[in-house]
C-alpha positions as CSV (number, residue, x, y, z in Angstrom):
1,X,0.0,0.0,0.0
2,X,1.6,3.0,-0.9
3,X,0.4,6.5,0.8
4,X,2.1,9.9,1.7
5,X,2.0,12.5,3.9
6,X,-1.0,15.4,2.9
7,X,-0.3,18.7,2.8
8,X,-3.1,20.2,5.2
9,X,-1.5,23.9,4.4
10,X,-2.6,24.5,1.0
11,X,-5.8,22.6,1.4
12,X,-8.9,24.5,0.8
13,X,-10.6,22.7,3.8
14,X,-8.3,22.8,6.3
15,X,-10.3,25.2,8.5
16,X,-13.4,22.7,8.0
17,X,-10.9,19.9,8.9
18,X,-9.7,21.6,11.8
19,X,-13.5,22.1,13.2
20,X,-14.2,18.5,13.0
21,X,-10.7,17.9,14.6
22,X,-12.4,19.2,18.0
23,X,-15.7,17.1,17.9
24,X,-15.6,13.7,19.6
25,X,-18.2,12.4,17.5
26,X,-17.5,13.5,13.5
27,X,-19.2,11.1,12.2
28,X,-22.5,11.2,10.4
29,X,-25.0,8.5,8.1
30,X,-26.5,10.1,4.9
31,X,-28.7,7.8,2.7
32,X,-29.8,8.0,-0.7
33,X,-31.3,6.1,-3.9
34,X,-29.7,5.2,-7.4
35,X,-31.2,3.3,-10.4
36,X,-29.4,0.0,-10.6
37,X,-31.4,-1.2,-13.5
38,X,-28.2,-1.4,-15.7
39,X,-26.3,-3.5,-13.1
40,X,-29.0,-5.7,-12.4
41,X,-29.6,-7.0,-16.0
42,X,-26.0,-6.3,-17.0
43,X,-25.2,-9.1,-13.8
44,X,-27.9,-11.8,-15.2
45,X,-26.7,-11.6,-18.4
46,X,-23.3,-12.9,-17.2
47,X,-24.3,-14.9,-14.0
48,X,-22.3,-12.4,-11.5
49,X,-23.1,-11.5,-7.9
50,X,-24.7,-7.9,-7.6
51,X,-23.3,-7.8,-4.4
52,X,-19.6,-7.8,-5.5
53,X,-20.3,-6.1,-8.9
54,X,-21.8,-3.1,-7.3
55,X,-18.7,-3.5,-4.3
56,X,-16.0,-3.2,-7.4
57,X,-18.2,-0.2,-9.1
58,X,-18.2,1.7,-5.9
59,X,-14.5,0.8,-4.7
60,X,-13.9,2.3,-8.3
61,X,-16.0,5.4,-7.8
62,X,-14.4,6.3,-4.3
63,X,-10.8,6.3,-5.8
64,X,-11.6,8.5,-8.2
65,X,-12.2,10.9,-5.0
66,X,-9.3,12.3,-2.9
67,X,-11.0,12.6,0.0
68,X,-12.0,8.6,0.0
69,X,-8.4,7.9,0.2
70,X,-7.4,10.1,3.4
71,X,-6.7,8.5,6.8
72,X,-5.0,9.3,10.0
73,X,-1.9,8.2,10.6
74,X,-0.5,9.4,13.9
75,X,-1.1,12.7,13.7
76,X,-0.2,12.6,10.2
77,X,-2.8,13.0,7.3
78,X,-2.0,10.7,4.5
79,X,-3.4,9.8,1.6
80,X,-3.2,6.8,-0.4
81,X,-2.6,6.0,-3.9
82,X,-5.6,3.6,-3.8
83,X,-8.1,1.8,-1.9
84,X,-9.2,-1.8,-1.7
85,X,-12.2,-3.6,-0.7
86,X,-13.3,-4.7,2.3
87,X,-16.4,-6.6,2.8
88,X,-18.9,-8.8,4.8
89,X,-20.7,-11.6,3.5
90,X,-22.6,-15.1,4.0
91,X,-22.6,-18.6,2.7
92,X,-26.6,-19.3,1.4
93,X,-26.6,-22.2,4.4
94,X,-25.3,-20.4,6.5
95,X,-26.3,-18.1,9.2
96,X,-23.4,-16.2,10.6
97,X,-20.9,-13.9,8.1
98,X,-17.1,-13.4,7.6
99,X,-15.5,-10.6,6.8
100,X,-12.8,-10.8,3.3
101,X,-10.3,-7.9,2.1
102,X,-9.4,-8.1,-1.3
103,X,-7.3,-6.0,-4.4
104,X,-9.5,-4.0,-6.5
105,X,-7.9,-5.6,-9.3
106,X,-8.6,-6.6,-13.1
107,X,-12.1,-5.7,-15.1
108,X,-15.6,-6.4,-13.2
109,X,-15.7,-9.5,-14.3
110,X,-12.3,-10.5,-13.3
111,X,-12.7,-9.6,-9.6
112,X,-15.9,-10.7,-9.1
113,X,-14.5,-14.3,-10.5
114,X,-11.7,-14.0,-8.4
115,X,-13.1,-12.6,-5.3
116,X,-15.6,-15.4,-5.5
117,X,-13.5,-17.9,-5.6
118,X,-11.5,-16.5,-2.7
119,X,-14.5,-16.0,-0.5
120,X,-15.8,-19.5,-0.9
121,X,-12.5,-20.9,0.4
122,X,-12.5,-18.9,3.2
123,X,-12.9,-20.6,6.2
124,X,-11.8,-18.0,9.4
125,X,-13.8,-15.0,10.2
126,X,-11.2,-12.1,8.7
127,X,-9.7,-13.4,5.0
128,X,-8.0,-11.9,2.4
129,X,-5.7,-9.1,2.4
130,X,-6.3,-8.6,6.7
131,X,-6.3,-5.2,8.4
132,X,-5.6,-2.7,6.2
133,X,-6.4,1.0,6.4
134,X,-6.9,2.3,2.7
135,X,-10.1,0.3,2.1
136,X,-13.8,0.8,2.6
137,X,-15.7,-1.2,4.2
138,X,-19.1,-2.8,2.6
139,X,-22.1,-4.6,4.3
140,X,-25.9,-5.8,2.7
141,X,-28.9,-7.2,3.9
142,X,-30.1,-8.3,0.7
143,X,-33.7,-9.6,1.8
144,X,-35.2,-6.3,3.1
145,X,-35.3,-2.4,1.5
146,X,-33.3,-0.2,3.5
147,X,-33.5,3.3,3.9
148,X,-31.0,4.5,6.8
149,X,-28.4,2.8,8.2
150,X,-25.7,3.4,11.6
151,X,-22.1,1.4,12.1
152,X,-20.9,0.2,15.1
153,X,-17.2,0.6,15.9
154,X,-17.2,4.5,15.5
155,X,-15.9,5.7,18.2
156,X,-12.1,7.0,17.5
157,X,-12.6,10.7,16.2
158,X,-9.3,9.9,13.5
159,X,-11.4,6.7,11.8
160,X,-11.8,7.8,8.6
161,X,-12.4,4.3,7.0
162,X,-16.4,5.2,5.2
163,X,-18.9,2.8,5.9
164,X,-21.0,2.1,2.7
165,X,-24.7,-0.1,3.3
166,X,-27.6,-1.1,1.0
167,X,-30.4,-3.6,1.4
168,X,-32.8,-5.2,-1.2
169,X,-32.9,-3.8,-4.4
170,X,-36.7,-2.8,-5.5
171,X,-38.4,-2.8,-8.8
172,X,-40.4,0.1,-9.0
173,X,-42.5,1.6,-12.1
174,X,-39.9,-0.6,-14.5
175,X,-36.8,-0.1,-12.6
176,X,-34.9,-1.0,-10.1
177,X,-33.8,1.1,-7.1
178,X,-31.9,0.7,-4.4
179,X,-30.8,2.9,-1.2
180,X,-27.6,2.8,-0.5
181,X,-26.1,4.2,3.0
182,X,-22.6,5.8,3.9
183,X,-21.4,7.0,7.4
184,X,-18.4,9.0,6.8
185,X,-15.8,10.9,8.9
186,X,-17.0,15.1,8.7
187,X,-13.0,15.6,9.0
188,X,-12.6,14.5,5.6
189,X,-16.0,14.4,3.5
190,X,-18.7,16.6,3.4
191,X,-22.1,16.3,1.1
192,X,-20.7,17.3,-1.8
193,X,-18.3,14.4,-1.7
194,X,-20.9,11.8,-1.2
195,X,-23.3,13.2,-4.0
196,X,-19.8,13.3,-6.0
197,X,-19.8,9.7,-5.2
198,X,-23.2,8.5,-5.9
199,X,-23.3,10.7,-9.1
200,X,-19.7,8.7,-10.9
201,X,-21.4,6.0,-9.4
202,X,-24.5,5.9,-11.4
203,X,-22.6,7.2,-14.1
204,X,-20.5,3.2,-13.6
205,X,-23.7,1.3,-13.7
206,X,-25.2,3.3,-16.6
207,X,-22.1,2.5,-18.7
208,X,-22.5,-1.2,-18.1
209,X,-25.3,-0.9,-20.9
210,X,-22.4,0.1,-23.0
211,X,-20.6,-3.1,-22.9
């Protein structure tokens, strides 16, 4: 993982950052809705898991985003060339999950072959790449809609790690829509980062009708 130090001096948030810096609890949950009509055909017409294609399209989308890739290191803000994925997830017979790291590597196709692959091997709780910082982590509950969601673990003021969530995706007047969840650090990303999120992310799944 390669990172390096960031220079808070010339950055145009600093005073924002510096704010946050004093709170105890920066944190905060926004949820919204995207149309995933594209990825949800596009994933039947190659037998892949929605679940990991939409975890590679958004791991994607975030590193295009500097702020995604900043963490605390010390008291050193660094940021890193890239971020990884990080993710939860459950064997169908089953009724307990694992958690798995793995490279955001190859096309969408690739990874989700490959992350498959590794997942169903797995047989501890943590798998994959282990703790690393420059990732994000994911989490579904595929069998009901969701429309807000809170983490647990958020308690050190420097984690900057986002939280992304989603729940059942809905078909509604001939489409399908699904809300999707971040909790994110105030230090380092305000609304206009996750709406610049969401927004290259629906740009992602509307390109998939492209290929």
């Amino acid at each position: 993982m390669n990172y390096k130090t960031f220079d808070l001096s010339t950055w145009n948030r600093r005073e924002i950052f510096e704010h946050f810096a004093n709170m105890r609890q920066p944190h905060y949950d926004l949820t919204s809705v995207i149309d995933v009509t594209p990825l949800v055909e596009y994933k039947r017409e190659h037998g892949l898991s929605f679940y990991l294609s939409l975890i590679y399209l958004a791991t994607k989308s975030l590193n295009t985003i500097e702020n995604f890739r900043l963490r605390m290191k010390g008291q050193e803000v660094v940021i890193y060339d890239r971020i990884e994925t990080n993710f939860t997830h459950k064997r169908p017979e089953e009724d307990i999950f694992y958690f798995h790291t793995a490279p955001l590597e190859g096309t969408l196709q690739e990874y989700v072959a490959a992350t498959s692959k590794a997942i169903a091997a797995q047989t501890t709780l943590f798998g994959g790449l282990g703790d690393i910082p420059n990732v994000a982590y994911f989490s579904c509950v595929p069998t009901i809609e969701i429309t807000a969601v809170t983490n647990p673990g958020m308690e050190n003021p420097c984690d900057a790690i986002p939280r992304i969530n989603w729940g059942k995706y809905i078909y509604r007047d001939g489409r399908y829509t699904l809300g999707i969840s971040l909790t994110v650090n105030h230090r380092f990303i305000d609304g206009y980062h996750i709406a610049l999120f969401l927004h290259t992310l629906q740009e992602e799944i509307c390109q998939l009708q492209k290929r």
